[in-house]
TORLUMFI-351122 format. One record per residue (C-alpha): x negated, y, z negated; residue number from 1. Coordinates in steps of 0.05 Angstrom, whole numbers, plus 5000, padded with zeros to 4 digits. Each point is the difference from the previous one (the first is absolute). Example, Ala and Ser with C-alpha at 12.3 -4.5 7.8 and 13.67 -1.06 7.14 Angstrom:
<<4754,4910,4844>,1>,
<<4973,5069,5013>,2>,
This chain:
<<1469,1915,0639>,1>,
<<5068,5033,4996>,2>,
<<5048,4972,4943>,3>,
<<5058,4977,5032>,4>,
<<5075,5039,4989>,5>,
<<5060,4969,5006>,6>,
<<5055,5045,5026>,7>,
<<5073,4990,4962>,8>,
<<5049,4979,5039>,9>,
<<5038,5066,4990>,10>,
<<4938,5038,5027>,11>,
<<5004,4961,5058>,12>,
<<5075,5015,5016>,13>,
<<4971,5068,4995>,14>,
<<4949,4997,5048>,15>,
<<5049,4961,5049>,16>,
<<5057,5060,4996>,17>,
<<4951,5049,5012>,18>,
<<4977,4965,5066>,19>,
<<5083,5002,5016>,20>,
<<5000,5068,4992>,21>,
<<4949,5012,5038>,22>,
<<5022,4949,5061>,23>,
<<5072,5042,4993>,24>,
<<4964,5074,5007>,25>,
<<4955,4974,5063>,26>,
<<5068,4974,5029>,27>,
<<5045,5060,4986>,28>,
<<4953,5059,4984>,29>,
<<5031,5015,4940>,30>,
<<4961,4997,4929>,31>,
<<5015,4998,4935>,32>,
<<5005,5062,4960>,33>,
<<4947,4978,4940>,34>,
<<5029,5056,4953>,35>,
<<5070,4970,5001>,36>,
<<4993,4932,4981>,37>,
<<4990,4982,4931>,38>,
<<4987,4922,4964>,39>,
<<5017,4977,4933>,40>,
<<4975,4946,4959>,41>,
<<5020,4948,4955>,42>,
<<4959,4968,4954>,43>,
<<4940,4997,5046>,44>,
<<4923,5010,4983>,45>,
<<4975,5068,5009>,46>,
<<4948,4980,5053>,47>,
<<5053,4965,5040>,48>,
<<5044,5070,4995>,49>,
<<4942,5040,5030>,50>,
<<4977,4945,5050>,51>,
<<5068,5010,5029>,52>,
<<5013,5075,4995>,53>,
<<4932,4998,5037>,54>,
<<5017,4955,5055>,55>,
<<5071,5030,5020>,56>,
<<4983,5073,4975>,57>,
<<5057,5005,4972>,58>,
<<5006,5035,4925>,59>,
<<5011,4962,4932>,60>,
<<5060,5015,4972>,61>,
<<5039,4976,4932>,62>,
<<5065,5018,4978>,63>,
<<5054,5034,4999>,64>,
<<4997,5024,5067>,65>,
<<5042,5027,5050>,66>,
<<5022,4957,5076>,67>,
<<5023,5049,5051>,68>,
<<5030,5044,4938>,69>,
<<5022,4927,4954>,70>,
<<4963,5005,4937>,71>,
<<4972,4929,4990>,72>,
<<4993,4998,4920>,73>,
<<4980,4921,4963>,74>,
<<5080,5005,4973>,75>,
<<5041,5011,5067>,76>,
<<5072,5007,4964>,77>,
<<4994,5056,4970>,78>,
<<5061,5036,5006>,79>,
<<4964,5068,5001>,80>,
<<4971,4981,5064>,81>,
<<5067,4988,5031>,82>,
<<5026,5080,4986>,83>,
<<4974,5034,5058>,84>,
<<5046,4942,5044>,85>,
<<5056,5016,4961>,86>,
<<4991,5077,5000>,87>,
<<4990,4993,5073>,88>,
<<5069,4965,5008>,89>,
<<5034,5046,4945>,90>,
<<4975,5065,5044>,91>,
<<5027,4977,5068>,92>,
<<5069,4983,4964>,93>,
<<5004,5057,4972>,94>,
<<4980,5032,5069>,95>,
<<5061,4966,5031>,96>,
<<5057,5003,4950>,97>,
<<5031,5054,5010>,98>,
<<4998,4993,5080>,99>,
<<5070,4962,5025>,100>,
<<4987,4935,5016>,101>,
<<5051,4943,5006>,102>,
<<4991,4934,4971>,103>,
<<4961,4974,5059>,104>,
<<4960,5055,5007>,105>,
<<4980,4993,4919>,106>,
<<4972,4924,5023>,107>,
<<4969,5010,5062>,108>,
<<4959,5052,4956>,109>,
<<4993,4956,4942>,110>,
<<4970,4939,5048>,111>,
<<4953,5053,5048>,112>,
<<4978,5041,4938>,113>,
<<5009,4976,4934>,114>,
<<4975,4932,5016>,115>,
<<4944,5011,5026>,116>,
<<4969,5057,4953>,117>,
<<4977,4934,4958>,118>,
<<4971,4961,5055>,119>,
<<4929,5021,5004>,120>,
<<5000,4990,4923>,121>,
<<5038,4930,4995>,122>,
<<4952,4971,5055>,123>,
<<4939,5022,4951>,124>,
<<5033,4987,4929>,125>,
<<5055,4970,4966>,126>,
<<5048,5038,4973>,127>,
<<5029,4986,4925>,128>,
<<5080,4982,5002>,129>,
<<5011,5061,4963>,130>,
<<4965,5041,5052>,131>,
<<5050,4958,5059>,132>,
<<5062,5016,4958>,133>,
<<4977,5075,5012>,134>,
<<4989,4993,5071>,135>,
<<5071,4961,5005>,136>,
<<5034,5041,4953>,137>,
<<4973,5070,5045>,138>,
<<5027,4968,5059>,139>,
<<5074,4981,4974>,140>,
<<5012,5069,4973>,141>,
<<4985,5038,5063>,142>,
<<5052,4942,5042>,143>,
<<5055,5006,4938>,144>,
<<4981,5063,4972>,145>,
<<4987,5022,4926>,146>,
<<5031,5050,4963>,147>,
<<4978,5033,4939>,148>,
<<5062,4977,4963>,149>,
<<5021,4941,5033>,150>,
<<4978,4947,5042>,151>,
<<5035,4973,5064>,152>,
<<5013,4937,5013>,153>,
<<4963,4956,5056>,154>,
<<5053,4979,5059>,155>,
<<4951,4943,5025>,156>,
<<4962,4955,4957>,157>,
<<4920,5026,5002>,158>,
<<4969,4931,5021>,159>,
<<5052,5018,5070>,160>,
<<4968,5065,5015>,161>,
């Protein structure tokens, strides 16, 4: 006589995506890539983890990681994880200020590019305020325009633009 094994509920949901994924590669043709996808776990029994990692065949993971190039660290608002954004935006200012562009040319560049440099990364993490003062702060000095000795003034009030 076998003892009897009681499958956790999480195991379960395991065993039932699996069969999705399967039902979705018979219908399209495609399959998953099972070196891409990666699980993490939190707070769960060891022989769950590998019951899982066996069923999907995906790996085990733990953190800090990285999502399509977002490192995923256990303390998101870091502001040290924010200064490759904020690089980004510095370069492509810095690309584009010395170039003559009018005032409306200087926003529709600010909305298309600046804005959505930090996009990707906002959808994934939050950002600290001091980090979205940066991003703000970038944007108004390439529309007004920053000396090294003196700053302009705004003509519009920045909650307009």
């Amino acid at each position: 006589m076998t003892p009897y094994c009681k499958e956790s509920p999480t195991v379960k949901e395991a065993s039932t995506y699996n069969q999705i994924l399967k039902v979705f590669t018979m219908a399209t043709g495609m399959e998953v890539n099972l070196s891409k996808p990666k699980i993490f776990f939190l707070n769960a029994n060891i022989t769950i983890q590998r019951n899982i990692s066996r069923i999907l065949g995906f790996q085990r993971d733990s953190l800090p990681s990285k999502y399509y190039g977002v490192p995923l660290k256990a303390i998101p608002m870091l502001k040290s994880i924010w200064e490759l954004v904020l690089n980004k935006m510095q370069d492509k200012v810095k690309k584009w200020t010395f170039k003559a562009l009018n005032l409306a040319g200087r926003l529709v560049f600010t909305k298309t590019i600046l804005q959505s440099i930090p996009v990707f990364m906002l959808s994934v993490l939050p950002a600290p305020k001091g980090v979205l003062e940066q991003f703000r702060n970038i944007q108004r000095y390439f529309i007004w325009g920053k000396e090294e000795t003196r700053k302009k003034w705004a003509l519009v009030c920045w909650d307009k633009i």
